[in-house]
C-alpha positions as CSV (number, residue, x, y, z in Angstrom):
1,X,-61.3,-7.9,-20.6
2,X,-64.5,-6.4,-21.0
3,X,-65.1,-2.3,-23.1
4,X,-65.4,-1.0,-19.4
5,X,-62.5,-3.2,-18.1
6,X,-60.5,-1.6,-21.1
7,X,-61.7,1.9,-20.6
8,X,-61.3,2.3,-17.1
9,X,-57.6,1.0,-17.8
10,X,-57.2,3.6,-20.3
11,X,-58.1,6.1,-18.1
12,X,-55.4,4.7,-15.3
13,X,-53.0,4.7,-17.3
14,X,-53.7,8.6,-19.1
15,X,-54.2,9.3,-15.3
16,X,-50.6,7.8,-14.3
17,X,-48.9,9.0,-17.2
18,X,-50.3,13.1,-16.5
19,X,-49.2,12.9,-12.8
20,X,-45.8,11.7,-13.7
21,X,-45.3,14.5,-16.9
22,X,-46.3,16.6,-13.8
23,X,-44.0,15.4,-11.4
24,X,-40.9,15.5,-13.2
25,X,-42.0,19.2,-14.7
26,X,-42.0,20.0,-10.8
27,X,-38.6,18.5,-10.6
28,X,-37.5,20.3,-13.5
29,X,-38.9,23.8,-12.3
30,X,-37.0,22.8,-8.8
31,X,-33.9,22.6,-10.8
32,X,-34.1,26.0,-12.5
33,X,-34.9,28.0,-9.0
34,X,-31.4,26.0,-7.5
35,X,-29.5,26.8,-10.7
36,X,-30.6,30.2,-11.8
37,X,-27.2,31.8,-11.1
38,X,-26.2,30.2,-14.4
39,X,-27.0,32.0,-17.3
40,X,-29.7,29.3,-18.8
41,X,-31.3,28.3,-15.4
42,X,-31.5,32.1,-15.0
43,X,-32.7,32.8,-18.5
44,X,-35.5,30.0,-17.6
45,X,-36.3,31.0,-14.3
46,X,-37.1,34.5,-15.4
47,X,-39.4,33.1,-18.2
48,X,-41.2,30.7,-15.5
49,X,-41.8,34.3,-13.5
50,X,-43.6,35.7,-16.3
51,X,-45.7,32.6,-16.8
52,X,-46.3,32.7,-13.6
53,X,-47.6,36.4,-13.5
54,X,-49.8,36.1,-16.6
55,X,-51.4,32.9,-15.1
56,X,-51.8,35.0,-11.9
57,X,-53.3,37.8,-13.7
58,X,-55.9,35.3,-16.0
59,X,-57.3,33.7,-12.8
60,X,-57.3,36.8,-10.5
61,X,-54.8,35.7,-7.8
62,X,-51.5,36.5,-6.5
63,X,-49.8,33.3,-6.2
64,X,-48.1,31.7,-8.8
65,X,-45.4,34.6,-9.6
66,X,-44.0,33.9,-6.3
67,X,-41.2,31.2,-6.2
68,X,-42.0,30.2,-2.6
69,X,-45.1,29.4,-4.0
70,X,-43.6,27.2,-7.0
71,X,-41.2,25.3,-4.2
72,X,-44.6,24.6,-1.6
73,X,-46.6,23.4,-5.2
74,X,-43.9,21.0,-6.5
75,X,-43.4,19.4,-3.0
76,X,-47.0,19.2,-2.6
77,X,-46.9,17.7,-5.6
78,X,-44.4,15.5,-5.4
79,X,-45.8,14.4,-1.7
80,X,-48.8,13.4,-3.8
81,X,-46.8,10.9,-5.6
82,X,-44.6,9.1,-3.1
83,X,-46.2,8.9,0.3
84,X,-49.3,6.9,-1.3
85,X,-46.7,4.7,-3.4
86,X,-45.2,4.0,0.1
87,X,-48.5,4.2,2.3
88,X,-49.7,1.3,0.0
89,X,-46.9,-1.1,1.0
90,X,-47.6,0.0,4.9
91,X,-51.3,-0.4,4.7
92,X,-51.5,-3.9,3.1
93,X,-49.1,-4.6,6.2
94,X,-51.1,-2.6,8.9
95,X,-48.6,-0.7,9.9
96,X,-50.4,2.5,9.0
97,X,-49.3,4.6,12.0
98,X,-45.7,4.2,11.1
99,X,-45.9,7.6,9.1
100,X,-47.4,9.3,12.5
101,X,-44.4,7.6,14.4
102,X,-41.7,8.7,12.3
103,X,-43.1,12.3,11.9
104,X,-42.6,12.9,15.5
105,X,-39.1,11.4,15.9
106,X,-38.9,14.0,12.5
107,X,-40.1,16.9,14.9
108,X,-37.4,15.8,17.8
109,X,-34.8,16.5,15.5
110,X,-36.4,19.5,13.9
111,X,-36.7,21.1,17.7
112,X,-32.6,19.9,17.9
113,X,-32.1,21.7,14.5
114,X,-34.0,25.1,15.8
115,X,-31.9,24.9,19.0
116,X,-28.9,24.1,17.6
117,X,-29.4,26.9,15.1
118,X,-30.6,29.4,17.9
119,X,-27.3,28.5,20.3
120,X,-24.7,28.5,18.0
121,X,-25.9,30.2,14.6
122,X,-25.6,27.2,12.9
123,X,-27.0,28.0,9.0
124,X,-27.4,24.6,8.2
125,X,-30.7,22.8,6.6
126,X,-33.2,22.2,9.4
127,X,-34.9,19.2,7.2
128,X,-31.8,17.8,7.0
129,X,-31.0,17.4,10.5
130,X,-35.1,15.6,10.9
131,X,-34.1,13.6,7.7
132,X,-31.1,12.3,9.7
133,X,-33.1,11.6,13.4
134,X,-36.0,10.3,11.0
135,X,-33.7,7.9,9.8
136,X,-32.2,6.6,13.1
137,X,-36.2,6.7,14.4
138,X,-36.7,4.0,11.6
139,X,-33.9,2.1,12.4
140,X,-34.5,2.5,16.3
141,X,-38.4,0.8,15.7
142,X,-37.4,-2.1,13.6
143,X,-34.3,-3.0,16.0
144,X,-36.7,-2.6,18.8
145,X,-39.5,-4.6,17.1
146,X,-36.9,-7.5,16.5
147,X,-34.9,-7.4,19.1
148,X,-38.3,-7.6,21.8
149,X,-40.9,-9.7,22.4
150,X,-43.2,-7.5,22.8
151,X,-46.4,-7.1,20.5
152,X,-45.8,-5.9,17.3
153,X,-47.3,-2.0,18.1
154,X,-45.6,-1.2,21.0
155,X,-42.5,-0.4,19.8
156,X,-44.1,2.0,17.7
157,X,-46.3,3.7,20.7
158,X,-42.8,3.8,22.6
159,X,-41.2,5.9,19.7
160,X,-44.3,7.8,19.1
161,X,-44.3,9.3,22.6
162,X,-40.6,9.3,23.6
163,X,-39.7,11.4,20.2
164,X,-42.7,13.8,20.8
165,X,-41.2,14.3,24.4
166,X,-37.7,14.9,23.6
167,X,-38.9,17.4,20.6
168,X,-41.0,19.2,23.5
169,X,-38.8,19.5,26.1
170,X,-36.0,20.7,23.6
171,X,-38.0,23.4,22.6
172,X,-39.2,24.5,26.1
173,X,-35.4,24.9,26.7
174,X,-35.1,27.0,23.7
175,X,-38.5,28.7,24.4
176,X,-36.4,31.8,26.0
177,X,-34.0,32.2,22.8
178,X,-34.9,33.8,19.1
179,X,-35.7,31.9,16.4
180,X,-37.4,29.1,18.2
181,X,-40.5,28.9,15.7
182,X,-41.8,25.4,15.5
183,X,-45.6,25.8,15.2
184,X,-45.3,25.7,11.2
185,X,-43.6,21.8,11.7
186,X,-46.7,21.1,13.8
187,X,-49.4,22.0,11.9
188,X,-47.9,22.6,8.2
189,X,-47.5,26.0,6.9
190,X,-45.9,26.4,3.2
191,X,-44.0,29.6,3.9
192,X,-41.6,27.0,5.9
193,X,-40.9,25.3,2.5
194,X,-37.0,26.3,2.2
195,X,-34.8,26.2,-1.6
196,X,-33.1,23.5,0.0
197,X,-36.4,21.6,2.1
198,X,-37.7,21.3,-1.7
199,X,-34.9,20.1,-3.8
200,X,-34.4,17.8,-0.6
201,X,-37.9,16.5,-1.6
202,X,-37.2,16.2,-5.2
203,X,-34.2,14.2,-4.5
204,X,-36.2,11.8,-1.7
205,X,-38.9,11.7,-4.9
206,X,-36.6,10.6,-7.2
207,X,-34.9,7.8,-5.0
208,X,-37.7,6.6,-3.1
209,X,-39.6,5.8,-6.8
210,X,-36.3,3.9,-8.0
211,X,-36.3,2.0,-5.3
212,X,-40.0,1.1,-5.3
213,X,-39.5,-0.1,-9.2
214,X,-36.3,-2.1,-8.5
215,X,-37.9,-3.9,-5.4
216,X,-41.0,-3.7,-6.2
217,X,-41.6,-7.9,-6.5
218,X,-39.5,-8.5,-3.6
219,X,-42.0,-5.6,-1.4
220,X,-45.0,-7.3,-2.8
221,X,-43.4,-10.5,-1.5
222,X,-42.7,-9.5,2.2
223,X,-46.0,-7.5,2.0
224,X,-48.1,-10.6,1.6
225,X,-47.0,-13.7,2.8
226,X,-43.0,-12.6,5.2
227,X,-43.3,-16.2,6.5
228,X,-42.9,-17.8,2.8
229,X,-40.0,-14.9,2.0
230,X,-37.9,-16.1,4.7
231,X,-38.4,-20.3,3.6
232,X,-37.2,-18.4,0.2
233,X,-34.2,-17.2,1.9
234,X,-35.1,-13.0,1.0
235,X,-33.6,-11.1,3.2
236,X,-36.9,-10.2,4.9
237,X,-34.6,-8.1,7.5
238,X,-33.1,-6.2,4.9
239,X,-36.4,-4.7,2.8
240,X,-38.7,-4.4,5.9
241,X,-35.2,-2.0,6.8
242,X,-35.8,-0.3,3.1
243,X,-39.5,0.2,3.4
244,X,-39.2,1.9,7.0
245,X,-36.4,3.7,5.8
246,X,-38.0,5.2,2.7
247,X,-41.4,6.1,4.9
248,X,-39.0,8.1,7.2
249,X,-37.7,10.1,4.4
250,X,-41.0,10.5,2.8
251,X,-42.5,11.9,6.1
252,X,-39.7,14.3,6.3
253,X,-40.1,15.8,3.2
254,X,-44.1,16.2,3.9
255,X,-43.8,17.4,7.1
256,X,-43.2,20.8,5.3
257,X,-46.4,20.9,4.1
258,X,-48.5,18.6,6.1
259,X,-47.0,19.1,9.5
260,X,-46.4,16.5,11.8
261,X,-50.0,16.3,12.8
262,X,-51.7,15.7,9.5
263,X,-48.4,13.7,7.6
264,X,-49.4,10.1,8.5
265,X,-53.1,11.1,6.7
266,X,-51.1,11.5,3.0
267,X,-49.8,7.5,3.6
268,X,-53.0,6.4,4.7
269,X,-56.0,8.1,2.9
270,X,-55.1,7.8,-0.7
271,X,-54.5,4.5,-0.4
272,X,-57.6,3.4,1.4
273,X,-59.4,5.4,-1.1
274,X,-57.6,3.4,-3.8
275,X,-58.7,-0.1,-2.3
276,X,-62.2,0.7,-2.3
277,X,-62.5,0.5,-6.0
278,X,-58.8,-1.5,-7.3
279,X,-58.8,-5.1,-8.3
280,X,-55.4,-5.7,-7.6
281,X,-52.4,-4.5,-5.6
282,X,-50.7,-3.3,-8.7
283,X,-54.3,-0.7,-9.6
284,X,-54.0,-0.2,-6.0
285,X,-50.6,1.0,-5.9
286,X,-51.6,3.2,-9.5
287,X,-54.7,4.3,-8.2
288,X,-53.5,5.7,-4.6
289,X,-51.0,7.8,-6.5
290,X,-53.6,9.2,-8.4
291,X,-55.9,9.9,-5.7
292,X,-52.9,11.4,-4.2
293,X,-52.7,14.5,-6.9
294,X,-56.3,14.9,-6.9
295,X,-55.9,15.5,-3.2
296,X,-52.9,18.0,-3.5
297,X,-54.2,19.8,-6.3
298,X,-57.6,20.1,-4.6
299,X,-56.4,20.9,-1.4
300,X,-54.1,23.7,-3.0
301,X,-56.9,25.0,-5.0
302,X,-59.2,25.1,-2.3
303,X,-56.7,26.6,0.4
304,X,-55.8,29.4,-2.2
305,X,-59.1,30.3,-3.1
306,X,-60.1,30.2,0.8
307,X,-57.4,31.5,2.1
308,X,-57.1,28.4,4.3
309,X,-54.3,26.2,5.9
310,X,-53.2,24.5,3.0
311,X,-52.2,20.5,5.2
312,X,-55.9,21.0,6.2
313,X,-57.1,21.7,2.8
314,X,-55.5,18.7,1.5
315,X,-56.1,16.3,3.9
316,X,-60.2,17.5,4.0
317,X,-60.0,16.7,0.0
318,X,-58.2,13.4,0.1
319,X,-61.0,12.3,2.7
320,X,-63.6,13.6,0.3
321,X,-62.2,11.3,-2.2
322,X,-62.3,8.6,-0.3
323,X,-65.5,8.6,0.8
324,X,-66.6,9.0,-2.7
325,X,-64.8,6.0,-3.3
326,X,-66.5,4.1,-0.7
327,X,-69.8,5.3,-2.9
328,X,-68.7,4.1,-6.0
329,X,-68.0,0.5,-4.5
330,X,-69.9,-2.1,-4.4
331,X,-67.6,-2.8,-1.5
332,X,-67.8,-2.1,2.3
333,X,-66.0,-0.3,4.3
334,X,-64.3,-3.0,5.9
335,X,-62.9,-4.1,2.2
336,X,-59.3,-2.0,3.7
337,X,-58.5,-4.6,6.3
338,X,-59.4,-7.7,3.4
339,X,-58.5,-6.7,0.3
């Protein structure tokens, strides 16, 4: 390998290793907000408060003392990591608008949720309720995509639409009741970040990155050549199931941030970014999840210090990035589809 070959590996893997001391630090922070009734948690949590206000008062903002504001970082944070670790797998297999699919069957049951909640003063976690219709969205597209013989998108066009319609004619039922608020699902909005819509994230996190480094050859198998998995008698079936199931829960836990709007572009754009410039899928898969955190952070920076939507703010960034990618390469544009 040549000094730049090794250097620019270096600074993957520094890169890699920061993000995930990062990540589980949000985890950990998400762990002392749910247990600070015990006296340690609480002890800690306190502490985190007034490392929060001092680094409030050294940059001249009023964010960071505010737990809301630690829950919407570590999920955007955390969003940064596994929706581009899972967007690669769906890119390399063009089924990018899977994400956008699955975040509208995610709404339909966030609209059920709000009138459920509205009707009967049901207290329960809206998030989990879209986590739960996510799930059955997946499994309804890849039954409908084997079971027909239809062409391989339509099945996801028919979900797309038919989930978006049942999640607006739910709420239009609900429109006349209180507490029918479903514009911050749509467009993101990190004041609907709940206690339990994060640690929900930091548990989809932490699964959804086991998974991906227990399957990862038999993914990369599948991804590549599904033909030659089957004659090797993988259960192609059961890991195209995993991987639709693990996008639905990803999407679900973005959706707090992102919205169901701009989800699908955290799945996509980091990764396209990534495969401008990586050599392999493996620096792919590396280099997505970086470009991932440089878009969250960014986007947060930027939609704190602009006052702006923060799903916007990130999604704007993780564009910028990749069209600074697509400057850097020697590459063109069309290198996504044949990489």
């Amino acid at each position: 390998m040549s000094e730049t070959g090794t250097l620019r590996r270096r600074f993957e893997l520094i890169g890699v290793g920061l993000t995930a001391a990062l990540a589980i630090a949000m985890i950990g922070l998400l762990a002392v907000d749910a247990l600070r009734a015990y006296p340690v948690a609480g002890g800690l949590y306190e502490q985190a408060r007034i490392a929060g206000w001092w680094l409030d008062h050294a940059l001249g903002t009023n964010v960071f003392y505010h737990p809301f504001m630690w829950r919407s970082i570590a999920t955007g944070i955390l969003i940064g990591v596994v929706a581009p670790l899972v967007g690669t797998y769906l890119v390399h297999r063009e089924m990018a608008l899977i994400g956008e699919t699955l975040a509208h069957t995610a709404f339909a049951g966030v609209a059920v949720g709000l009138l459920v909640s509205s009707t009967t003063g049901w207290n329960g976690s809206l998030m989990l309720v879209a986590l739960v219709v996510g799930i059955l969205g997946a499994l309804s597209v890849q039954w409908l995509a084997e079971r027909t013989d239809t062409y391989g998108d339509v099945p996801i066009a028919i979900m797309l639409t038919g989930s978006f319609a049942v999640g607006t004619l739910v709420i239009s039922y609900g429109r006349g009741m209180s507490g029918i608020n479903i514009e911050g699902y749509i467009f993101g909005d990190i004041t609907v970040v709940t206690p339990s819509g994060a640690q929900l994230m930091a548990v989809i996190s932490v699964l959804v990155v086991a998974v991906v480094v227990v399957t990862y050859k038999q993914l990369l198998f599948i991804t590549f050549d599904e033909q030659a998995a089957r004659v090797a008698r993988l259960n192609v079936t059961w890991y195209n199931t995993l991987l639709i199931v693990m996008t639905a829960v990803v999407v679900v836990g973005a959706m707090q941030i992102l919205g169901v709007i701009l989800v699908a572009a955290m799945l996509v754009v980091p990764v396209a970014a990534a495969t401008q410039i990586a050599h392999s899928f493996r620096e792919t898969l590396l280099l997505s999840i970086l470009f991932g955190q440089v878009s969250v952070v960014g986007g947060f920076a930027f939609s704190i210090s602009q006052e702006l939507p923060t799903g916007g703010s990130i999604v704007v960034v993780a564009i910028a990035c990749y069209l600074l990618a697509i400057l850097v390469s020697s590459r063109s544009t069309a290198a996504i589809s044949t990489h």
